[in-house]
C-alpha positions as CSV (number, residue, x, y, z in Angstrom):
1,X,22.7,61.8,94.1
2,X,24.1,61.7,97.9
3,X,25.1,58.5,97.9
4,X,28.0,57.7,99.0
5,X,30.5,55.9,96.7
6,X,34.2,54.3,96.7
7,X,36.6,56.4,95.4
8,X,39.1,55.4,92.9
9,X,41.8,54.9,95.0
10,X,40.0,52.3,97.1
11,X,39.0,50.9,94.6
12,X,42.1,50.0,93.0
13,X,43.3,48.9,95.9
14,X,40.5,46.5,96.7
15,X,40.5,45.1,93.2
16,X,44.5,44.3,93.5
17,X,43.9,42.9,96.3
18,X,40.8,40.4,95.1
19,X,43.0,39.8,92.3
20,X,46.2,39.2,94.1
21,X,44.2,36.6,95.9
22,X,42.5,34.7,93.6
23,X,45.4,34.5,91.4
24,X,47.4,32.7,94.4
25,X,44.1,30.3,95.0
26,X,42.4,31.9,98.2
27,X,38.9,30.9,98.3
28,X,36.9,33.9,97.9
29,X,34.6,33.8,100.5
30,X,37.8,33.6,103.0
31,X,39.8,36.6,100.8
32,X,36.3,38.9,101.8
33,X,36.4,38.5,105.3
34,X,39.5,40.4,105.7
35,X,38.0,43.2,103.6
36,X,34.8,43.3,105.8
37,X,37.5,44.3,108.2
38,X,39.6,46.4,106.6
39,X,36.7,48.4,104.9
40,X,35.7,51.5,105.9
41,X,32.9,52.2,109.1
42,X,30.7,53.3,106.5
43,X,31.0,50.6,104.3
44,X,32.0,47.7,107.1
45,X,27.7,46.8,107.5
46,X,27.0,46.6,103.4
47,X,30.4,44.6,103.1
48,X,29.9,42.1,106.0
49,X,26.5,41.5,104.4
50,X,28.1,40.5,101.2
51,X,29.9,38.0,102.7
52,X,27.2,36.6,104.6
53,X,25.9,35.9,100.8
54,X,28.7,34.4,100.0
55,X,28.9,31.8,102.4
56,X,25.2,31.5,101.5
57,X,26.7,29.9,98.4
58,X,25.6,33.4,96.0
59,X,27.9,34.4,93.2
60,X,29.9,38.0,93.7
61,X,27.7,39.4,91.5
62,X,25.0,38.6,93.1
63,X,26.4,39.3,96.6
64,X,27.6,42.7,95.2
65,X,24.0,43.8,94.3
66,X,23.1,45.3,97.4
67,X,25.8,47.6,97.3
68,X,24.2,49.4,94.4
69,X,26.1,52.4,93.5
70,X,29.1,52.5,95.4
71,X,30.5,50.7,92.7
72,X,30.1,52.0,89.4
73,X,27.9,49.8,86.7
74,X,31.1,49.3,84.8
75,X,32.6,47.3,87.5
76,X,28.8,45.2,88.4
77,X,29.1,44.2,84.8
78,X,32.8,43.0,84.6
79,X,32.7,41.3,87.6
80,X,29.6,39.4,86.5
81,X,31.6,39.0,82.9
82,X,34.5,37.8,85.0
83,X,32.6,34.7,86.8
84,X,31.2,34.0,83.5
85,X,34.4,33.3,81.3
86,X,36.0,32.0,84.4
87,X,38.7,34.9,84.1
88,X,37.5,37.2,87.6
89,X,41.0,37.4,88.3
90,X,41.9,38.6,85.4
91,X,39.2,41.2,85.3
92,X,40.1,42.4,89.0
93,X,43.6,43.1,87.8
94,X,42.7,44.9,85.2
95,X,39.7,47.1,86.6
96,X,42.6,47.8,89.3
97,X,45.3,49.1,86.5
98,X,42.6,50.9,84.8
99,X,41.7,52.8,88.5
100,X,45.3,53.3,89.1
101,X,45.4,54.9,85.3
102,X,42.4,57.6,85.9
103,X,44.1,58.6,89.1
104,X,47.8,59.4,87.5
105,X,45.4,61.6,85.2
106,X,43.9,63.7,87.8
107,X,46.5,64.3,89.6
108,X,48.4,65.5,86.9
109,X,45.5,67.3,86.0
110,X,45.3,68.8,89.2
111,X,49.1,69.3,89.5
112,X,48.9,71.9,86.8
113,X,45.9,73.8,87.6
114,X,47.1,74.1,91.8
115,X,49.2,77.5,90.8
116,X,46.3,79.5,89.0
117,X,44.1,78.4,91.3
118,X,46.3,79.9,94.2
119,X,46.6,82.7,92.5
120,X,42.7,83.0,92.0
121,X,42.2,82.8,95.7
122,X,44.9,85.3,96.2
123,X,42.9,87.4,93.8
124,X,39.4,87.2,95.7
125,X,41.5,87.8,99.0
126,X,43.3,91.1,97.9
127,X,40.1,92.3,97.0
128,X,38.7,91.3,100.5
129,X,41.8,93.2,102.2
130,X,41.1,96.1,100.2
131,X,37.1,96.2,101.1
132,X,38.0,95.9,105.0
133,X,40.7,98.4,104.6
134,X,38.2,101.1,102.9
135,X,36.0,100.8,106.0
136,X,39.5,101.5,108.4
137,X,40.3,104.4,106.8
138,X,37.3,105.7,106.6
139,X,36.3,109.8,106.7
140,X,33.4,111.6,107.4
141,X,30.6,111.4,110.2
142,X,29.1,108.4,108.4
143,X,32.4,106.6,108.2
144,X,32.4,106.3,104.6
145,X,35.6,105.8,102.7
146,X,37.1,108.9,100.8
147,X,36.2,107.0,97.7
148,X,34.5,103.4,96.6
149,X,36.5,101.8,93.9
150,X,34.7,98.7,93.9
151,X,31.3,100.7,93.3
152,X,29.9,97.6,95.4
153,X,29.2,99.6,98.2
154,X,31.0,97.5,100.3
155,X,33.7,98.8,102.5
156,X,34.8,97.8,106.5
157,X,33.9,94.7,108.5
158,X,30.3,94.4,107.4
159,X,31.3,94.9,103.6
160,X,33.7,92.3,104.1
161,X,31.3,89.7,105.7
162,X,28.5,90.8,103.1
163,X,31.2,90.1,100.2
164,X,32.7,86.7,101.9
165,X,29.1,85.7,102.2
166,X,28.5,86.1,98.3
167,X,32.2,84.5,97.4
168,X,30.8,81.4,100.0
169,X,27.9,81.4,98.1
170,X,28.9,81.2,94.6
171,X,31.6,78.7,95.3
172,X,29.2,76.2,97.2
173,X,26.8,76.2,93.6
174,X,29.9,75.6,91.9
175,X,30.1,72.7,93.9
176,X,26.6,71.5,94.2
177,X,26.8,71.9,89.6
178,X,29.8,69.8,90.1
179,X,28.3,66.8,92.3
180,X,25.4,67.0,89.8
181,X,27.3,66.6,86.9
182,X,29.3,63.9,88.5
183,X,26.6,62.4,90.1
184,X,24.6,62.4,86.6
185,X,21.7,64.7,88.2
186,X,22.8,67.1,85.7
187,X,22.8,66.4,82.2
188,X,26.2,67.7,80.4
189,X,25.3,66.4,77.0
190,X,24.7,70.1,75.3
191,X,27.7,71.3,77.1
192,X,29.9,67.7,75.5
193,X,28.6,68.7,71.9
194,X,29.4,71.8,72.2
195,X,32.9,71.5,73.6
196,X,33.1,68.5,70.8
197,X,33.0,71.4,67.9
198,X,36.0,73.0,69.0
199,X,39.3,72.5,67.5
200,X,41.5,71.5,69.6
201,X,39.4,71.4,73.0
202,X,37.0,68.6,70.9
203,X,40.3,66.2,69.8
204,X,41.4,66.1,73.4
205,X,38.1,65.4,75.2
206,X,37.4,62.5,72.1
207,X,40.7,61.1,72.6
208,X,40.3,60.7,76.4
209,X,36.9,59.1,75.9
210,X,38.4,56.9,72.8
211,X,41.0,55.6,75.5
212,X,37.9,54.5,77.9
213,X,36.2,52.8,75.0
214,X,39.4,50.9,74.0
215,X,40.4,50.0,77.2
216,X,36.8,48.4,78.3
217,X,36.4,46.8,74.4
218,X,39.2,44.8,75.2
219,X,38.7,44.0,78.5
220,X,34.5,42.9,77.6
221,X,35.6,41.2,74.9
222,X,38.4,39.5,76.2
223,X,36.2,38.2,78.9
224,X,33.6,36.9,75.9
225,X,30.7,39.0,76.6
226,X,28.0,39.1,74.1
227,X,28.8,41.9,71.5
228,X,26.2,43.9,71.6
229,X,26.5,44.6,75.5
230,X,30.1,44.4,75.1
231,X,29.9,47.8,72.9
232,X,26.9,49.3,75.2
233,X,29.0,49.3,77.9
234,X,32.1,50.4,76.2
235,X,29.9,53.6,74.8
236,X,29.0,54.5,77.8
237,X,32.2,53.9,80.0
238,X,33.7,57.1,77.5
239,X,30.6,59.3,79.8
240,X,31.3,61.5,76.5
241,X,27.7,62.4,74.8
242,X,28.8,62.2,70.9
243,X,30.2,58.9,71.2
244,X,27.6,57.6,73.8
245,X,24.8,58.5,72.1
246,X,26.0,56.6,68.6
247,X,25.0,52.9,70.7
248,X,21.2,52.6,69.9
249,X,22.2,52.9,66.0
250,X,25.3,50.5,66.2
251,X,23.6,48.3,68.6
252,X,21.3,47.7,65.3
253,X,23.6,47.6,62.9
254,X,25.1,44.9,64.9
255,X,21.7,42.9,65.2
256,X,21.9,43.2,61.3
257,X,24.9,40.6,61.7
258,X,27.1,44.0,60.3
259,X,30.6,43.5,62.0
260,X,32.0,45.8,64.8
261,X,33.6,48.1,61.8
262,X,30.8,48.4,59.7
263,X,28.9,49.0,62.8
264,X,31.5,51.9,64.2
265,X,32.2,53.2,60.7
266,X,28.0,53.5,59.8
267,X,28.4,55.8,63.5
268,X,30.5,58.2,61.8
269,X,32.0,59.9,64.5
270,X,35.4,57.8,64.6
271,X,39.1,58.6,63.9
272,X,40.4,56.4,61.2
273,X,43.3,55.0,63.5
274,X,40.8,53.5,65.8
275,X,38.8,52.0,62.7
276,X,41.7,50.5,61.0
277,X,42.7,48.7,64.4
278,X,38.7,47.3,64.4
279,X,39.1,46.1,60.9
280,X,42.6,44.8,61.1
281,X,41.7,42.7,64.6
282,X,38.2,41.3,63.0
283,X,39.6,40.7,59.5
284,X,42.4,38.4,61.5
285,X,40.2,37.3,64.5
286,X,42.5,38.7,67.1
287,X,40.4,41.6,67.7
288,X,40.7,41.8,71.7
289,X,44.7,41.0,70.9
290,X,44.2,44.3,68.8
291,X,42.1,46.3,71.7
292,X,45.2,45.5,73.9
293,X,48.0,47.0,71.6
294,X,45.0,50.4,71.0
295,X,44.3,50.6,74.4
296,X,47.9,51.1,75.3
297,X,48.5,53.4,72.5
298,X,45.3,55.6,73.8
299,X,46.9,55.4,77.0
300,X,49.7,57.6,75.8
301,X,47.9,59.8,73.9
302,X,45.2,60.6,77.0
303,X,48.1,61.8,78.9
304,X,49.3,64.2,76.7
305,X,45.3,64.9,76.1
306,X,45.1,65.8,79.8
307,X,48.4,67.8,80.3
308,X,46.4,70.0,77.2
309,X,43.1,69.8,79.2
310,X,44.5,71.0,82.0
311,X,46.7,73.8,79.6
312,X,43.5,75.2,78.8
313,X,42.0,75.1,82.0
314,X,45.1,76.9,83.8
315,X,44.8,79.6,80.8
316,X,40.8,80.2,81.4
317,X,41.9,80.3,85.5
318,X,44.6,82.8,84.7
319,X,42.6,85.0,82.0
320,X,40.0,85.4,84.8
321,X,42.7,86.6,87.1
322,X,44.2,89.1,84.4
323,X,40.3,90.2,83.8
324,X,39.7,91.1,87.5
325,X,42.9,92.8,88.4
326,X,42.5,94.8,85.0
327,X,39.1,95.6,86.4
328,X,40.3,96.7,89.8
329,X,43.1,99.3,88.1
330,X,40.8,100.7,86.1
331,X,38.1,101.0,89.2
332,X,40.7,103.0,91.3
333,X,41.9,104.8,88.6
334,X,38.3,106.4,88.0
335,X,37.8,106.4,91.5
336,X,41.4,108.6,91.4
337,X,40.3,111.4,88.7
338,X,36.7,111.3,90.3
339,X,38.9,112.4,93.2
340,X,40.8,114.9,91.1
341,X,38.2,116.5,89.5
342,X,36.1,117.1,93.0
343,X,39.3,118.9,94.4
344,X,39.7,120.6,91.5
């Protein structure tokens, strides 16, 4: 779960480098050198040993093997693909574009949710001020605030520590839930069905995971890797539970000698646009011609899924920000006619 792994962004730019270079002819062996030097202090030892390997006469994907999961298994499997069919440069460029592709989405993603965010953390520090202010002005031989419109108890400098302390808290098991689910520790499949249901929340997560699937049919296809693990790996490259979980059964169907449509279509659980692109590529046997012009057009349409994505998840930050600040009036509002009534 701790291991450490490449991030997108280096990885793209390693791949359209490897690519760059075996396009113009480098001999590879020569081409990794200069990345044993230009990787990172962290990775420097695991690379330098890959290219001992390689002068050892071992293919890439044998020499990448030790690194284990600093790559993910998408890219162990094209590269092996790639010196199979001969088209490794190919599959470096294209493993590079796709990188390039999931980091335009997340920061677009991010881009959009910064400002509700901001305001969230404004939120949780107004209501820090106001805790450290109770304590200031403070009344009584106890030092207790006139009043307690939190009803946390909390008021002054230990108040404030206590209730940093719990905000610390809850944000650092928000982040350990996130490196599970991103690590895979944690399984999100109930969650993905779930979220699948919806109406418009369940198009756009299926769309995004229909763009991953199109974009690594074509390039495992393209690269003549065996159905069967060409469609495995295409299923779970979407990471999305109700399109992942469909392989064991189309993984048979294909064994049955069914084609790739009959096989997706027996599945159930995709859009008729994607199926008529499947049938139209087999029927004229220019189905990874076909992938190409889909995976393109899902392309498009995971963009506009993510500006909606990240719609929704500026609207949940900013309904939790209405919620709290709703909560706080009417807190010191009761705290105020509490007050009231005792004077009275």
């Amino acid at each position: 779960m701790f291991a450490r792994r490449a991030s997108w962004k280096m990885m793209a730019a390693l791949f359209r480098r490897l690519s760059t270079s075996l396009e113009a002819g480098v001999d590879l062996r020569k081409t990794w050198q200069h990345e044993v030097r230009r990787a990172p202090a962290w990775l420097a030892e695991r690379f330098a040993e890959c290219g001992r390997a390689l002068e050892q006469g071992e293919s890439l994907h044998a020499a990448w093997a030790p690194l284990g999961p600093v790559f993910p298994d998408l890219v162990h499997e094209m590269v092996a693909a790639g010196e199979a069919s001969g088209k490794l440069p190919n599959i470096f460029r294209r493993l590079a574009d796709h990188y390039d592709f999931q980091i335009r989405l997340r920061q677009s993603f991010l881009r959009r949710i910064t400002w509700p965010a901001i305001q969230l953390l404004a939120a949780v520090a107004i209501i820090g001020l106001l805790i450290w202010i109770l304590g200031v002005i403070g009344t009584g031989a106890g030092g207790e605030p006139a009043f307690d419109p939190l009803g946390w108890g909390l008021y002054g400098t230990r108040g404030l520590i206590i209730y940093l302390l719990g905000v610390s808290c809850v944000a650092a098991a928000f982040g350990v839930v996130y490196l599970m689910l991103r690590r895979g520790a944690l399984s999100l499949r109930p969650l993905q069905y779930a979220l699948w249901r919806l109406p418009v929340l369940g198009d756009t997560l299926t769309t995004l995971a229909l763009s991953r699937l199109a974009w690594c049919l074509h390039l495992t296809l393209d690269s003549e890797m065996d159905v069967r693990r060409a469609i495995g790996l295409g299923l779970r490259a979407t990471k999305f539970a109700p399109l992942a979980d469909t392989e064991p059964g189309i993984k048979a169907a294909l064994t049955q000698n069914k084609s790739i449509y009959e096989a997706l279509m027996e599945a159930g659980r995709f859009p008729p646009s994607f199926m008529d692109t499947i049938h139209v590529g087999e029927q004229s046997g220019r189905l990874p011609e076909s992938l190409a012009i889909l995976s393109r057009q899902y392309q498009e349409r995971a963009e506009t899924a993510m500006e909606t994505l990240s719609t929704v998840a500026a609207f949940l930050v900013w309904a939790g920000v209405a919620l709290l600040i709703i909560i706080m009036i009417f807190r010191l509002f009761s705290s105020y006619i509490g007050i009231l009534n005792s004077v009275m």
